[in-house]
N, C-alpha and C positions, 0 to 999 in steps of 0.2 A: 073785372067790373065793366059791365056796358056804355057805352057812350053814342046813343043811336045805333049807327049802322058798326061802330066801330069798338071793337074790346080792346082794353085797355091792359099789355102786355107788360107788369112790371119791374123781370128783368131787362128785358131791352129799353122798354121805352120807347116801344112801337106798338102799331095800334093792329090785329086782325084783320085785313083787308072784308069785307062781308061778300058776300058774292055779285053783287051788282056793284060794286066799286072793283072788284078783280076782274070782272068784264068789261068795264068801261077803261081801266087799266090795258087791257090787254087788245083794245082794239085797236092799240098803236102798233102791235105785231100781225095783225090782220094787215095793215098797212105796208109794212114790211114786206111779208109773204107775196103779197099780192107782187110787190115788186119781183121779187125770188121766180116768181113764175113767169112774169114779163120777160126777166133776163133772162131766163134759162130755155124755156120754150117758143121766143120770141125774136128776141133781138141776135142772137148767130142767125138764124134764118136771114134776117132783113140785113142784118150786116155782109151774109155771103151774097147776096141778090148783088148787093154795091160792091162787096172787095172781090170777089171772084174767086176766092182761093178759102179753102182751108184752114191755112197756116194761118194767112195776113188776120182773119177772120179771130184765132186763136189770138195773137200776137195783141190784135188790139184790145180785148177779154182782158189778158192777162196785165196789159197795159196798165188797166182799168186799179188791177190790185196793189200798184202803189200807191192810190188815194186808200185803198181798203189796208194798210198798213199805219199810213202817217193819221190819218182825216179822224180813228176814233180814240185814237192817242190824243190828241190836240184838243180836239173838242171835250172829249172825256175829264182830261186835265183841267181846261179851263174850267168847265160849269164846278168843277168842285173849288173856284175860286171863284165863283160872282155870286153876286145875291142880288134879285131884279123881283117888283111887283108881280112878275108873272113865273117866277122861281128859276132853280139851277138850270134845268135841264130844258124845257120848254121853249126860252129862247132859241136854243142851238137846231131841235128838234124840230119847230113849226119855220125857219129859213133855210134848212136844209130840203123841206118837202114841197115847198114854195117853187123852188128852181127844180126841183126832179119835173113838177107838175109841168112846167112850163115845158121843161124841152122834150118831154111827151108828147103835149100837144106838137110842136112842131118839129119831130120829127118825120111824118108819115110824108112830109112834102118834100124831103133831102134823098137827093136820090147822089149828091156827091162824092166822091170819098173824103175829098180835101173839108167837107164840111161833118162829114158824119163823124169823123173820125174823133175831132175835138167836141165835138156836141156829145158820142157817148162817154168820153173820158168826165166830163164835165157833169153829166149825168147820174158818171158814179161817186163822184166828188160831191158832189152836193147830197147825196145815199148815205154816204158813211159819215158825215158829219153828222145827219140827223142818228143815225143806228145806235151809237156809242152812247151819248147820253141818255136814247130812251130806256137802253139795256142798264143803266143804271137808276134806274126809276122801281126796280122791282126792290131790289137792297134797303135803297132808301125808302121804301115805305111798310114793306113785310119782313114782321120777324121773324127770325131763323127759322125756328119750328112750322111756317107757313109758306118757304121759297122754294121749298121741292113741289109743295101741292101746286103751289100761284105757278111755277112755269110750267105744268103739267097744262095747267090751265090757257094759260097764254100761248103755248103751242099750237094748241087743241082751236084756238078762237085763229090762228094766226093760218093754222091750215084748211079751215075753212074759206080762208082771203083764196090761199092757192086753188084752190079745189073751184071755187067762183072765178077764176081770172079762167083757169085751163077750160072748163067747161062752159063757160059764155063769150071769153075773149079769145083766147087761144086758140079756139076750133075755129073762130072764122078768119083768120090768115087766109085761108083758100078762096072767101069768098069779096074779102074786103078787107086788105093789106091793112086800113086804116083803124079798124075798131080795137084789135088789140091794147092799140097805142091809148086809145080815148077810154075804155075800158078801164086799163092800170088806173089812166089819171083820174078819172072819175070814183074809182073805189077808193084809192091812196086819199083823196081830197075828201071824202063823209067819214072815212076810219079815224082820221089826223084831227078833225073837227070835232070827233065825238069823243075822242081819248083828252085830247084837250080842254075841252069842257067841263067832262066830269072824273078827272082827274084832281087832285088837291097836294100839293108839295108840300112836306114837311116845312114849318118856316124854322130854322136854325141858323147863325150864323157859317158862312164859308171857312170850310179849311187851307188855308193860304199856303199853297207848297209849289216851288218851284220844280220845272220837268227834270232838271237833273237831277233832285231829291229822291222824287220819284224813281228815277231807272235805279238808282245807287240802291233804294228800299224792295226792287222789283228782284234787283244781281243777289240780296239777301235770303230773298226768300227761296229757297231751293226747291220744293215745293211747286212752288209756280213756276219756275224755269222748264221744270222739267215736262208739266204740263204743256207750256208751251211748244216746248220741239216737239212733242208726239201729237200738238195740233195742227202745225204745219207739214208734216205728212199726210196724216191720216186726212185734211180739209183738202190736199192737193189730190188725192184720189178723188174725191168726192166731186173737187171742182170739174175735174179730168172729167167723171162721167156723166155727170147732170152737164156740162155747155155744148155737148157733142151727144147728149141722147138721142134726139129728134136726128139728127146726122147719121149716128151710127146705124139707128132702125133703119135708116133709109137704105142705106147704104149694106146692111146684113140679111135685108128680110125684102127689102122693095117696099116697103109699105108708106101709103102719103103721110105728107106731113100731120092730116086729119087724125090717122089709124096711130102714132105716133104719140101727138099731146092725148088721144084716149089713154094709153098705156097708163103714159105721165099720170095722170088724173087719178088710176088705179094707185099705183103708187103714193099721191100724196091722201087719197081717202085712206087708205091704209096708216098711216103714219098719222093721220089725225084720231083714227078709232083708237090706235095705241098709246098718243100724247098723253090723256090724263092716267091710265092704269099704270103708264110706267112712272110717270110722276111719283102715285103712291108708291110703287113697289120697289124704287131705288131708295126710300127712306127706309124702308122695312128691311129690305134684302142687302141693302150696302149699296151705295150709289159709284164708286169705283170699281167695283167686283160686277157691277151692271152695265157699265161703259165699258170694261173691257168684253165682256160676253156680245153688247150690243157690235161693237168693232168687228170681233171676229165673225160674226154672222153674217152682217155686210160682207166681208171681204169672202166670205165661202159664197154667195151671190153671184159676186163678180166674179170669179174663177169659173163658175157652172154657166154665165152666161158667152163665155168665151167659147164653150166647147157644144151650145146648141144649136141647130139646125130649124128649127120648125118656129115662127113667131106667136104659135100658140102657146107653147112651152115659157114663152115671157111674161105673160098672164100670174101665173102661180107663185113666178120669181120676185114679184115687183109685191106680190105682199109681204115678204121676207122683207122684203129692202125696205119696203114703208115702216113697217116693223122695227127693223135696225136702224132706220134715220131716228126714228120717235125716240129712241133709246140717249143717241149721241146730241141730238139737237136740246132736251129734256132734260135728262138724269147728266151730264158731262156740263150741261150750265149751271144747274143746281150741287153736282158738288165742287167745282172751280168756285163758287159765291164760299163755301167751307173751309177753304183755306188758304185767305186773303186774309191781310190785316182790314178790318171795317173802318179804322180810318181813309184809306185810298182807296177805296171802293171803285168810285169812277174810272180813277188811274189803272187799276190791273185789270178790270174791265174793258177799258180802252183799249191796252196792249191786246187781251182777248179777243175782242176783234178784229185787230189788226193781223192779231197771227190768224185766225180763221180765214177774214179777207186779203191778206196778203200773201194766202197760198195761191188766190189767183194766175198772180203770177207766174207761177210754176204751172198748174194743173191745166188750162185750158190751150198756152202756147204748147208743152209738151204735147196735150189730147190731139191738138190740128197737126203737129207735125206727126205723130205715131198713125192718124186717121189718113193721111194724105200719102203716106211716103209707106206703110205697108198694110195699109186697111184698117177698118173699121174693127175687125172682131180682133187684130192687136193691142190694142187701147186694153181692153179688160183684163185682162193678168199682171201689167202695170199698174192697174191701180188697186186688184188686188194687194199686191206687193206693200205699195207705199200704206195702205191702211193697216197692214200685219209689221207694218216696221214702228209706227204711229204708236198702236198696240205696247210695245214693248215698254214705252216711255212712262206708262201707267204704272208698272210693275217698280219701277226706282220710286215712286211717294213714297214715303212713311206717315204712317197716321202722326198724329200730332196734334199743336192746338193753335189755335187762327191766329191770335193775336197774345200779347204778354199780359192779357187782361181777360182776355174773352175765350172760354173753351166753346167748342162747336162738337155736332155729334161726326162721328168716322164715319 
């Protein structure tokens, strides 16, 4: 039954998102992205310009991944215990982007290290507070039969942020160190505002559970255990070669930092062409059976780029890999939402991102030291590796059913 923009789902008890409420949803991942492209094509640069090194370069990266461990635990946990006029998640969400914006703006003027240091840790702290909760906005508002299409969608809106950051902000590094930085903050600041706006929270009473409840119901679900290790692998390779792209190229081919985020760009237009089709096509074809096929295509990528010679040959490879990101970033969130209890939603959510962000730690200190200490075309058989071991952890699920109440499709 209709309800304006909204159909009215009466097993769940959720409404059809229409497609102008799943775009005004999903312009919170436009926001995101944008940031994704900032870190990743942006800020090692500027970081190496102040730490000199590589490694230190990695080291504070990686740094960064134990706020992307703890920050969407916490936050995630709480909003599914408060209930506020402006809802669960929004609070956490709109103070989290507040302090990214701020230290955007002024970073382009810290040429310190004693100050950069703690401005980007802080940077990413105030990132994963907002991430966690907005990642639970999608749950909480589309029902089952629509969170495969809706993060097809949300991908698709959120790689457009990257594809607008790499090609208007990213390419001028060369010419004016500062616009990148003003760039991010000005997109992050009209996506955050407009997601906000015309966004509408469920009103429901909070589920009141303590963090310990949680991890004890987290150690239960085997299921999602096991998801998890094979996300902290397979996200440590990912990290490993997205925060030393722009590096490696340099470093493999000679090519400017310019010729570089162009690549990049290919690459995320590619992964935005494939966002929504693989959306549909993990619910049709099996959305586990598609996360591992996307896994191993990635990591056949990174093994072929270890072993080429010519920077035209990168060209070809990056729509593979745009391809295979679309897959895992897509189809691997939409079936981890399948086999979660829907009461803790936020909760394994949160750990979710925490293991994706807390491979940080692993993947970009490892990339600087493997980058520095035996070169750049070393790094990619390594993270081949770590994504073919990730892979396996897929293979231990058993289908099953989400909750002791709720079946979900396999």
């Amino acid at each position: 039954m209709s309800h304006g923009v909204f159909a009215i789902d009466s097993a769940t008890e959720k409404t059809f998102l229409s497609p102008m409420r799943l775009f005004l949803l999903s312009m919170g991942l436009y926001a995101v992205q944008t940031f994704w492209g900032f870190s990743m094509a942006t800020l090692p640069v500027h970081l190496l310009e102040i730490l000199e090194s590589e490694t230190r370069t990695g080291i504070v990266i990686a740094a960064a991944g134990l706020f992307g461990m703890s920050m969407p635990i916490i936050a995630g946990a709480l909003s599914d215990r408060i209930s506020t006029p402006w809802g669960k998640r929004k609070p956490f969400i709109i103070c989290g982007w507040i302090v990214v914006v701020t230290i955007l703006l002024v970073m382009p003027s810290v040429s310190s290290e004693d100050v950069i240091i703690p401005l980007a840790l802080l940077l990413y702290a105030a990132f994963f507070v907002a991430m966690g909760p907005y990642f639970a906005l999608l749950p909480d508002l589309a029902p089952p039969e629509q969170q495969g299409t809706a993060s097809g969608v949300m991908f698709f809106v959120g790689g457009i942020g990257v594809i607008a950051y790499l090609f208007f902000g990213g390419r001028a590094w060369e010419a004016n160190h500062a616009i990148p930085f003003f760039w991010a903050a000005g997109s992050i600041v009209f996506a955050v505002v407009v997601m906000s706006v015309g966004t509408r929270e469920p009103k429901h009473p909070p589920v009141v559970r303590k963090t310990g409840d949680l991890l004890r119901r987290i150690m239960t679900e085997r299921r999602a255990v096991s998801f998890y290790g094979g996300m902290i692998l397979w996200w440590s390779g990912i990290w490993m070669a997205n925060y030393f792209f722009v590096i490696a190229m340099q470093g493999m081919f000679g090519v400017t930092v310019r010729e570089a985020v162009l690549v990049q760009l290919l690459f995320t237009v590619s992964y935005v062409v494939f966002a929504l089709p693989m959306g549909y096509l993990g619910v049709k074809a099996g959305q586990k059976r598609l996360t591992a096929a996307g896994l191993v295509l990635l990591a056949l990528v990174f093994f072929i780029t270890t072993i080429i010679m010519d920077f035209r040959f990168v060209y070809p490879l990056m729509i593979f890999a745009g391809a295979s990101f679309a897959i895992i970033l897509v189809v691997a969130y939409s079936y981890f939402i399948t086999i979660i209890p829907p009461e803790n939603t936020a909760g394994f959510l949160g750990v979710y991102m925490a293991c994706q962000n807390g491979a940080i730690l692993i993947g970009p200190a490892l990339g600087g030291y493997i980058v520095e200490t035996f070169g750049p075309r070393a790094m990619y058989p390594c993270t081949g590796i770590l994504v073919l071991l990730g892979t396996l952890f897929l293979f231990t699920i058993k289908a099953g059913r989400r909750s002791a109440s709720e079946s979900v499709p396999s």
